[in-house]
N, C-alpha and C positions, 0 to 999 in steps of 0.2 A: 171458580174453584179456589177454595181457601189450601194454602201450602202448611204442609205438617215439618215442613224443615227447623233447622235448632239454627235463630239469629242470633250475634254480640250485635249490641248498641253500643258503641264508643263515643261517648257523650263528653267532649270537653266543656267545664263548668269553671267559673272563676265566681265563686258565692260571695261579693261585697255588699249588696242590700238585700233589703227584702224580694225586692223587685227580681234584683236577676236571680233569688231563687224559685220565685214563684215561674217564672220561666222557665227554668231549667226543671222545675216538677212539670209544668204543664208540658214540657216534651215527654220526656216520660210515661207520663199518663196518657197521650195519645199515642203515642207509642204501642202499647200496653191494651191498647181499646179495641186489636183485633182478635185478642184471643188466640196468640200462636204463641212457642215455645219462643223469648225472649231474655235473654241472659244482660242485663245490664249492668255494664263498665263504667264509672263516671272517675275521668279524671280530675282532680281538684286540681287547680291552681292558685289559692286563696287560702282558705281555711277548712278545715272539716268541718262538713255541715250535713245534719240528720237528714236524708231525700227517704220519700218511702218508696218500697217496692226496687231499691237500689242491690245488687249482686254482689258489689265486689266495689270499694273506694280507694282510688289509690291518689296519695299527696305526690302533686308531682313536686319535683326539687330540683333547683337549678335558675339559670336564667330561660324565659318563656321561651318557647318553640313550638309551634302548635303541631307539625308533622310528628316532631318526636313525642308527644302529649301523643297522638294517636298511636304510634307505636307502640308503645308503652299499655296503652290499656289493648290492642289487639293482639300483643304477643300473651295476655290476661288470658286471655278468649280462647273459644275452640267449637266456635256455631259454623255452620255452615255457610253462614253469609254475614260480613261482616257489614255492619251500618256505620259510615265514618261521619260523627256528626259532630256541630254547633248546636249549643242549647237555646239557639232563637228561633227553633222551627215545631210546625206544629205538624205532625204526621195526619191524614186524611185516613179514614173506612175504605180499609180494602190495600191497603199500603203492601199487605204484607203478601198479595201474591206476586208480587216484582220476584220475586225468591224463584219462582217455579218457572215463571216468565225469562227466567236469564238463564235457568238451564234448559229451557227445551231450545232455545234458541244461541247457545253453546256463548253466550257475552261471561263473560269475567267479572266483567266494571259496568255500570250502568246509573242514572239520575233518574230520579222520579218531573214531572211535571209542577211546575209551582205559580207562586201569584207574579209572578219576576217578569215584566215588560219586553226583556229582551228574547223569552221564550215566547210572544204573540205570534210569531208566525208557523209555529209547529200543532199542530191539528189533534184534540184528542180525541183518544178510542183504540183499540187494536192497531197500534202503531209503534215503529223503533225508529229512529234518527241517528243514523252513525254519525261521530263526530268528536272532536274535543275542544270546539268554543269554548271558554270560559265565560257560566253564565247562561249559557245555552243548554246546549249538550250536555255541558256536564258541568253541573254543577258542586262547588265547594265548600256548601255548607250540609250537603247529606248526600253522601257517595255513596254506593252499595255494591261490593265487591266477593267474590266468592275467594272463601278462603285460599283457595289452590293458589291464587292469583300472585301471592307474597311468597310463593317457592319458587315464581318465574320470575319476577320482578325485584326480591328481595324485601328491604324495609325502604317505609318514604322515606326519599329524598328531605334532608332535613338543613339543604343549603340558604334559605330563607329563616326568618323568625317567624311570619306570619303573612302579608299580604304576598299572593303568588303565590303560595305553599300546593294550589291548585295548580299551578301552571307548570311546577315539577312534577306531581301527577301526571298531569298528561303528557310531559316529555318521557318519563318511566314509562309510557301505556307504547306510546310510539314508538321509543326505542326498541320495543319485544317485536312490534309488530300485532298489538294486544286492540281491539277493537273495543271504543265502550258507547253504549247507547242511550239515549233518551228513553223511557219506557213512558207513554202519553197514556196508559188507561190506569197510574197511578199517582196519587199528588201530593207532596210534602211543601206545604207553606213555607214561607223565609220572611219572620219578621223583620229583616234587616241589620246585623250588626249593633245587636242593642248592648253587646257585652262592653266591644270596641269603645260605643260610645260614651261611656262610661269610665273610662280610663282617661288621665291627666293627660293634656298636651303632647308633654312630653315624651310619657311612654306611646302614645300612639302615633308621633313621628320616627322613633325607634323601630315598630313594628310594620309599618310603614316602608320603610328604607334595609 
């Protein structure tokens, strides 16, 4: 069952080569490859750079903070499920009934399954995994949260600059009392922190710390 619901993509993108824009298109575009009502956010933090099939660009300003980067483009939004994402993932066929799958089963917050080692021992198919492992359960690189969820919760926690930005997440999920799940019959790839790695030394001991 394909979901007719209206998603925000909150895509944070930092465009300094070619490479991480072809990236950050190639999520996009899979994204985009199931044929559902898709509103894509992409926050810059770099420079403006032409993405096709992009919604709405917003420069972010200031010193880096990746919680408030997401902020910032979901307060943009107004889909019924918001996608909190990094542009180093490739969305899988069929990504987009997670949407329908977290309301019949009343989840808020939920991850998709990915290629990530530390997800081997969760089984796919018609299955949910409550949890907030980081990396497991729930993953930090493509959350999926239904909008309600930031009138209970408020905005992320933006007490980090960027590593752990996931682990205030899930202390926000916990402190409500907010359950979030793995959803194992959907899959969004993680190519790894290709943005990070790309960044000098030094700014990625700052983000880091």
């Amino acid at each position: 069952r394909v979901s007719l619901m209206n998603y925000d993509l909150v895509i944070v993108a930092a465009s300094r080569d070619e490479e991480l824009k072809r990236m950050t298109q190639q999520a996009i575009n899979t994204c985009l490859a199931d044929n559902v009502p898709v509103n894509v956010i992409l926050v810059e933090t770099h420079e403006k750079t032409a993405y096709h099939n992009v919604n709405k660009t917003i420069m972010y300003e200031g010193e880096f903070n990746y919680n408030r980067a997401l902020n910032i483009g979901i307060k943009a939004g107004k889909g019924d499920i918001v996608i909190m994402a990094n542009n180093d993932i490739l969305f899988q066929r069929g990504w987009s009934t997670i949407g329908q799958t977290m309301i019949d089963n009343d989840y808020l917050s939920a991850s998709a399954l990915s290629n990530d080692y530390r997800q081997r021992p969760f089984k796919r198919g018609n299955l949910a995994y409550e949890g907030y492992l980081i990396g497991m359960q729930l993953t930090g690189w493509c959350i999926f949260a239904q909008r309600k969820l930031f009138d209970i919760i408020g905005k992320l926690d933006e007490g980090v600059r960027f590593w752990y930005s996931d682990n205030l997440y899930a202390d926000q999920l916990q402190a409500k009392g907010i359950a979030h799940a793995l959803i194992c019959n959907v899959t969004v790839l993680h190519l790894g922190s290709r943005t990070l790695s790309k960044t000098d030394h030094k700014t990625r001991n700052i983000l880091i710390h």
